[in-house]
N, C-alpha and C positions, 0 to 999 in steps of 0.2 A: 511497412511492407519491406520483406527482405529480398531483394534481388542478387541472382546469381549470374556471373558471366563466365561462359564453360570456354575455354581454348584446346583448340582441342589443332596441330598438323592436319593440313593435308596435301596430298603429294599427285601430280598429274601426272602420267606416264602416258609412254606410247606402247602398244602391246602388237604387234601384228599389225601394223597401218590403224589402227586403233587407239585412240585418246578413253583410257580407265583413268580412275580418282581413287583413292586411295586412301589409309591413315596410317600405312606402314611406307618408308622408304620404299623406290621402285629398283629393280633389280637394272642395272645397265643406265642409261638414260631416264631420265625425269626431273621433274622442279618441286619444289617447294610451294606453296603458294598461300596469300593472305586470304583468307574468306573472314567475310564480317559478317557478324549474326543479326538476323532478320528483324527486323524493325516494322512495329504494329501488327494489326492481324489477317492484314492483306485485302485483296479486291474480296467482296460481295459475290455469294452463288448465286445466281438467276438460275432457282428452280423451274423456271418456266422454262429455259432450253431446251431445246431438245434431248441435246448431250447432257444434261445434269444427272439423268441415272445412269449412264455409263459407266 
């Protein structure tokens, strides 16, 4: 099995009293930031909920 691991920036900015994310540098103010890629394939859908066809 061949596994890929994609790196990919991403950048947080603040827009207007507003926290956006990004994959271009932010214009003025913003960081950099580590994000690590997702691991397993997460919690279980309980079709029974309510909210599951939402």
């Amino acid at each position: 099995m061949l596994v890929s691991h994609a790196a990919a920036d991403v950048y947080r900015c603040r827009e207007g009293g507003r926290i956006a994310f990004s994959d271009s540098p932010c214009e003025g103010s913003g960081e950099r930031i580590k994000v690590a890629p997702a691991i397993g394939q997460g919690a279980p859908i309980d079709e029974t909920s309510p909210s599951a066809g939402a």
